[in-house]
C-alpha positions as CSV (number, residue, x, y, z in Angstrom):
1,X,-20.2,-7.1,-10.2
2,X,-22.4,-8.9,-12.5
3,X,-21.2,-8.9,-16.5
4,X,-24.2,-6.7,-17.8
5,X,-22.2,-4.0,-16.2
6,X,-19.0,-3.9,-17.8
7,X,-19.0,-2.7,-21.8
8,X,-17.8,-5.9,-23.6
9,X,-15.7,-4.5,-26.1
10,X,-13.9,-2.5,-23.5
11,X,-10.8,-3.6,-21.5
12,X,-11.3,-3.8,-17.8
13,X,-9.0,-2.9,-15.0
14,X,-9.7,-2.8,-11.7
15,X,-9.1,-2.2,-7.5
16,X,-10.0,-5.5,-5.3
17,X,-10.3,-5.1,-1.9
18,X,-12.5,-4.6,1.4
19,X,-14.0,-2.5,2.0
20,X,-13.9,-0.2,-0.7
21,X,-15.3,2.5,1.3
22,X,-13.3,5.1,-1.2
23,X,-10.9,4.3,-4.4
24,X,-8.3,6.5,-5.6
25,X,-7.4,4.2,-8.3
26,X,-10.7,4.8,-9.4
27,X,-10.8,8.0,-9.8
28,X,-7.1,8.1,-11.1
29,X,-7.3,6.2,-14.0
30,X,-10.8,7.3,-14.6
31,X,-9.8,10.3,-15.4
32,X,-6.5,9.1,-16.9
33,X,-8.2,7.6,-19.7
34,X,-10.5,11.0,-20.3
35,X,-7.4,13.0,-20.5
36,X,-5.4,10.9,-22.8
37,X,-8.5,9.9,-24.8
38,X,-8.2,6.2,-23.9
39,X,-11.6,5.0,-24.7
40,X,-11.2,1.2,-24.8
41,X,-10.5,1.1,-21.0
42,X,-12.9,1.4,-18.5
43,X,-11.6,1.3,-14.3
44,X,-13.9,-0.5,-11.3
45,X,-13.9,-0.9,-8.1
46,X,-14.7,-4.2,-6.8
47,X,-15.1,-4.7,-2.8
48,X,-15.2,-8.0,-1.5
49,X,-14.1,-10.2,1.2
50,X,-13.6,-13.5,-0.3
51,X,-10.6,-13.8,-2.2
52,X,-11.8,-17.2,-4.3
53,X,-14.7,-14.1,-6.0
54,X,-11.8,-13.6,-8.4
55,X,-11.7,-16.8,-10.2
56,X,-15.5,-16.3,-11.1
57,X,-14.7,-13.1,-12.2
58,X,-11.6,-13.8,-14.7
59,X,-14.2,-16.9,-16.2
60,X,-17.0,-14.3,-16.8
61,X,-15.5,-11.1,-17.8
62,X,-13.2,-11.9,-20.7
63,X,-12.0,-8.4,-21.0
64,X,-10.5,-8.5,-17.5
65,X,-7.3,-7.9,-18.2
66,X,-6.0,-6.1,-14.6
67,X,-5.9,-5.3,-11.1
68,X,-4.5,-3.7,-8.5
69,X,-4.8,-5.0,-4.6
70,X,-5.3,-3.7,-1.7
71,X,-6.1,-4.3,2.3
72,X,-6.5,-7.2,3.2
73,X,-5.8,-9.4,-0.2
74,X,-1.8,-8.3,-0.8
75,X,-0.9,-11.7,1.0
76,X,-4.0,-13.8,0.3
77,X,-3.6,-13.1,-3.6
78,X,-0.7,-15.4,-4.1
79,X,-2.2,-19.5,-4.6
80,X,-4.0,-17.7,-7.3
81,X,-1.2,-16.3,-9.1
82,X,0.3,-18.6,-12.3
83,X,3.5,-16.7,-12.1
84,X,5.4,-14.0,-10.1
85,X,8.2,-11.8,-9.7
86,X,11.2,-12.7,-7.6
87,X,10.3,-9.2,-5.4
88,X,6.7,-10.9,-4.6
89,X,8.0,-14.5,-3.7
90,X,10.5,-12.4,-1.3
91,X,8.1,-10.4,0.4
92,X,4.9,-12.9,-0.2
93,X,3.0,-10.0,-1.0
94,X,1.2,-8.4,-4.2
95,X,-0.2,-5.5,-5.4
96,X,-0.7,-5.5,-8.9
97,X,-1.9,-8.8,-11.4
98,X,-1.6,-8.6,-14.9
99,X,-4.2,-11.2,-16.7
100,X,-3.4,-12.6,-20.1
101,X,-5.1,-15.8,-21.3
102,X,-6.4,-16.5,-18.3
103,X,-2.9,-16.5,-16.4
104,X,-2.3,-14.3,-13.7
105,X,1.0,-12.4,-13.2
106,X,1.9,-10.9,-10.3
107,X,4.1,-8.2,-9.2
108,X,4.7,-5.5,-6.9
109,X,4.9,-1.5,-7.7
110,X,4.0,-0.4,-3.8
111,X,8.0,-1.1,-3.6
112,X,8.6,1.3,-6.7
113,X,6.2,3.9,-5.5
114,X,7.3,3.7,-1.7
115,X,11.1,4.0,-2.3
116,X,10.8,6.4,-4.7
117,X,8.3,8.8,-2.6
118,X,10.1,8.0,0.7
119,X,13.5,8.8,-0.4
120,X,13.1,12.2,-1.1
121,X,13.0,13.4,2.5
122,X,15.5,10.9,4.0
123,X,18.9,12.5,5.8
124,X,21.9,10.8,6.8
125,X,20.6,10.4,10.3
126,X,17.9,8.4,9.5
127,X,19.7,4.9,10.2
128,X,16.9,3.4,12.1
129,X,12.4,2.7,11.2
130,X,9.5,1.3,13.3
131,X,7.5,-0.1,10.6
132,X,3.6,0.5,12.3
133,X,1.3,-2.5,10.8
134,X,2.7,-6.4,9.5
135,X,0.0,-6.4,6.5
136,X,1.1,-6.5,2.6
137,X,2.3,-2.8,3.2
138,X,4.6,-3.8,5.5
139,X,6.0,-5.9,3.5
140,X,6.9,-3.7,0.6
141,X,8.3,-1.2,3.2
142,X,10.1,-3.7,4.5
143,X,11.2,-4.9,1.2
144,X,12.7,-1.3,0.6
145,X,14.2,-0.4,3.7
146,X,16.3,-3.7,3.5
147,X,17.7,-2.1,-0.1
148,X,18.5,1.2,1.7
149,X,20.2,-0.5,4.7
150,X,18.1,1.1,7.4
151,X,17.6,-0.9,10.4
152,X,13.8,-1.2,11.1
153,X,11.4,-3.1,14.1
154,X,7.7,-4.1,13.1
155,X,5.6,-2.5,16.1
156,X,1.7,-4.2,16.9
157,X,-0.3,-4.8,19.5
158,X,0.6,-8.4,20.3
159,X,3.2,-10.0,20.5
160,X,3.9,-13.7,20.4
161,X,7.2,-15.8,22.8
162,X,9.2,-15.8,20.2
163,X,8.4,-12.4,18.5
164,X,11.8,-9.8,18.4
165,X,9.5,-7.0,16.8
166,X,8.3,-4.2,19.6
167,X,4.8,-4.0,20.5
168,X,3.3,-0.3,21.2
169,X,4.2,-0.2,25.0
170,X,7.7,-1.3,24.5
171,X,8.2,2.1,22.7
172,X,10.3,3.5,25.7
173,X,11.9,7.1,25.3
174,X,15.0,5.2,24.2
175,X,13.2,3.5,21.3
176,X,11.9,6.8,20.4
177,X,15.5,8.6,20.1
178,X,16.8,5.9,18.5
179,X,13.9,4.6,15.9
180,X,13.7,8.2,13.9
181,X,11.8,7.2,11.3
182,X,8.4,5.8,11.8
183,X,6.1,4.6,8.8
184,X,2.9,3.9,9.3
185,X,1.3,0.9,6.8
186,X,-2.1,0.4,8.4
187,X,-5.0,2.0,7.6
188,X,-5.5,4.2,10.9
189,X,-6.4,7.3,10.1
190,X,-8.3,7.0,7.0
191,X,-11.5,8.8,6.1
192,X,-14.2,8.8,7.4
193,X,-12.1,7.6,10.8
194,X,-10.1,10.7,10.7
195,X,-9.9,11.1,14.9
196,X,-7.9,7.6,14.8
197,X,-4.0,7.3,14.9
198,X,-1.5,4.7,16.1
199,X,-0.9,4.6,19.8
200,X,2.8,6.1,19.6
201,X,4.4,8.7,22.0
202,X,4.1,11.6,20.0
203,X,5.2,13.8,22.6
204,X,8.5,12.4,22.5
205,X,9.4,13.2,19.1
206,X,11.6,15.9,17.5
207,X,12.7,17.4,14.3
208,X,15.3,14.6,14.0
209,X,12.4,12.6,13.7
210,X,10.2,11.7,9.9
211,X,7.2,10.2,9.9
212,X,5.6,8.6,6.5
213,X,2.1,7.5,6.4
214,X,1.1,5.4,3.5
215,X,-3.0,6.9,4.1
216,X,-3.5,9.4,1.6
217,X,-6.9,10.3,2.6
218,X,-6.8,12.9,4.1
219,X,-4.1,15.1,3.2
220,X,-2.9,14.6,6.9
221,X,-3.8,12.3,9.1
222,X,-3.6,12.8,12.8
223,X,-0.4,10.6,13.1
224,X,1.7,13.5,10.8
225,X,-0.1,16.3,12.2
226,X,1.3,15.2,15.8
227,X,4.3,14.5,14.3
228,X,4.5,17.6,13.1
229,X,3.6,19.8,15.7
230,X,6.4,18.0,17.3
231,X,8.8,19.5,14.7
232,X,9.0,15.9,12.6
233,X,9.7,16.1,8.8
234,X,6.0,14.4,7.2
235,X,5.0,12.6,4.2
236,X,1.6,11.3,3.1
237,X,0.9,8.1,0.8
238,X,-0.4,10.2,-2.1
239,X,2.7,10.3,-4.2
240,X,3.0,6.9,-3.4
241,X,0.2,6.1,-4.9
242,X,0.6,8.1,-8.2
243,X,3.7,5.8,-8.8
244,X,2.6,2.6,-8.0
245,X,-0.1,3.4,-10.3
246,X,1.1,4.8,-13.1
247,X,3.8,1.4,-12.9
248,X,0.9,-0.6,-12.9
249,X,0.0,0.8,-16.0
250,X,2.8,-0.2,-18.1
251,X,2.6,-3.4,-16.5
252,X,-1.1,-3.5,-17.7
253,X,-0.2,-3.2,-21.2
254,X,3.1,-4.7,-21.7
C-alpha cells in the first residue's frame, strides 16, 4: 500500500496476511470506529507474501501504529518483534503487534478469543482433541487446551520418523471414540472453497462428539455440517474472532 493512501493525521491499524481474499477485521473495526465515532482511526487490509514488506511499511507510514496477523505470518512474525509476551515465546506464534516508536510488541489474543468461545460448549467427557492443522492456530489451540488439561494429537497429512502426532489415515474407529473433540485450525472450508473439508471420518462420529472450526466464513462449513448431521455439538470461529479483536484493541491503545 503506497503512503498517498493512508490519511496522515489518522492512526492506522491493520490485517497482514496472504491472501487476503476477504477480511473480517476489516469490516469489524470499520464499522467499529463509525459506531463509536472514532474518527482518528482508519483499518486496512494489507495482503502480501513476504514478511520483510513490514519493515518498509513501519519506516514509511508513521501513523502505523497496529496489526493483527493472520495465515501464514503468525510464526514468521517473530525476528521482527522487539519484545513479546511470555504466551508468544511459548507457543512461537503471534497474532497481534502493537507499534510504538518504532518497536514492535507482540502478543497473542487468538488464546483469549479461542478459550473463551470454545469453553462454552465443553462437557465433562470431553477429555481428549485432534487438533486438524500445525500453523499459528494450532498453536494457540494448543496453548489453551494444555491450560484446560485436555489431552490433544496434531493430525496432517505427513508425517515425519519421529513424528507421535496422527496423520489422517491413522484416524481408526478407535481414535474416533476416543478423540471427541476435533478443532479444526486450517483454513479448509473457507469462502469461496466452500465444497472443501478435512479428510476425517465423519461417519463415525456421534453426539458425544464437538467439533470447533476456527473458519468463520461461512456460517458453517462442511466440516460442522457433517459433524452435525452426525448428531456432534458445533461451533464456528466467529465469536472467536470478535474477542480476539476487540483484545487487540485495548492492546492497540494501551
Amino acid at each position: 500500500m503506497s503512503k498517498n493512501k493512508i490519511t496522515d493525521n489518522k492512526r492506522l491499524y491493520a490485517l497482514i496476511g496472504f491472501p487476503l481474499t476477504h477480511s473480517f477485521s476489516e469490516r469489524y473495526f470499520t464499522n467499529k470506529f463509525k459506531e463509536e465515532g472514532i474518527d482518528d482511526a482508519i483499518f486496512k487490509s494489507l495482503s502480501f507474501e513476504d514478511i520483510n514488506v513490514i519493515t518498509s511499511l513501519i519506516k514509511t507510514l508513521p501513523n502505523f501504529k497496529g496489526f493483527a496477523i493472520t495465515i501464514p505470518h503468525k510464526k514468521v512474525i517473530l525476528p521482527f518483534l522487539h519484545e513479546f509476551t511470555d504466551d508468544v515465546k511459548t507457543m512461537g506464534a503471534c497474532n497481534c503487534v502493537h507499534i510504538e516508536n518504532g518497536k514492535l510488541s507482540g502478543y497473542n489474543t487468538d488464546v483469549i478469543g479461542f478459550e473463551k468461545s470454545f469453553i462454552k460448549k465443553l462437557q465433562a467427557h470431553h477429555t481428549n482433541a485432534l487438533i486438524l492443522g500445525s500453523g499459528g492456530a494450532a498453536a494457540a489451540v494448543e496453548f489453551v487446551l494444555r491450560k484446560l488439561n485436555i489431552d490433544y494429537k496434531f493430525v496432517s497429512r505427513n508425517k515425519n520418523a519421529e513424528d507421535t502426532n496422527l496423520t489422517y489415515d491413522e484416524l481408526t474407529p478407535e481414535i474416533i471414540k476416543e478423540y471427541t473433540v476435533i478443532i479444526n485450525t486450517t483454513p479448509l472450508g473457507t469462502f469461496p472453497n466452500v465444497d472443501a473439508a478435512a479428510d476425517i471420518p465423519y461417519h463415525l462420529l456421534t453426539s458425544n462428539h464437538y467439533l470447533f472450526d476456527l473458519v468463520y466464513n461461512p456460517s458453517e462449513t462442511k466440516f460442522l455440517r457433517l459433524g452435525k448431521e452426525q448428531g456432534a455439538t458445533i461451533e464456528n470461529g466467529y465469536e472467536m474472532l470478535v474477542l480476539q479483536a476487540e483484545e487487540n484493541w485495548k492492546i492497540w491503545n494501551s
